[in-house]
C-alpha angles and dihedrals in degrees: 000000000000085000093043088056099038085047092050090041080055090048094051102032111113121217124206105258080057096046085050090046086055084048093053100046096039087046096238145128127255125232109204112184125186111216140166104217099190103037115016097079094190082056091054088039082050099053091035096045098040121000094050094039114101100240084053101049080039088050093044098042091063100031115019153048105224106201116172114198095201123196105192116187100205127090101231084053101062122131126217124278098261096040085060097047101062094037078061094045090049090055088053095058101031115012097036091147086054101232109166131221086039112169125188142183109213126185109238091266084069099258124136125255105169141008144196116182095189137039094298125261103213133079123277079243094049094039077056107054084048099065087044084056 
């Protein structure tokens, strides 16, 4: 049962080449956030306090592509290989500084729009206007 679940996770999971191709053909923007889920408490506050809220799923599934490139520390976290891979290969191009958490609004070509490179000061309702922006 454990390989059936990890195996469907794999299959539905969405990578972010195919998260900018959505953008593209919903005409949206994509929101990548770098987070690190089991020891950056302002990236688990962030997901907790905004990406997980319901203004802001309402807000996303009409505007945006939300894509988290998470980067876990404990063992029995760990995502698999190629999951990591191309979390590594995002921070590369993107969080090469290695803020975390490090949250972006990108167009749908991949460039960046907007950036926070903390937990963000604003509102949810304000967090939200400026991605509207």
């Amino acid at each position: 049962l454990l390989t059936f679940t990890v195996t469907a996770q794999e299959m539905n999971r969405v990578t972010f080449d195919q998260s900018l191709e959505k953008a593209k053909t919903e005409n949206k923007k994509v929101l990548l956030y770098f987070s690190g889920s089991d020891w950056c408490a302002p990236c688990v506050k962030f997901k907790k306090h905004f990406v997980t809220t319901a203004p802001f799923l309402q807000f996303s599934n009409e505007n945006l592509v939300v894509f988290n490139a998470d980067f876990p520390r404990l063992k029995k976290n760990q995502l698999p290989l190629e999951i990591m891979q191309e979390n590594e290969k995002l921070a590369e191009k993107y969080n090469n500084k290695g803020i975390f958490p490090l949250i972006l609004l990108l167009n749908n070509k991949g460039e960046v729009v907007k950036k926070w490179e903390q937990y963000p000061a604003e509102t949810l309702d304000e967090f939200i206007a400026k991605l509207k922006g």
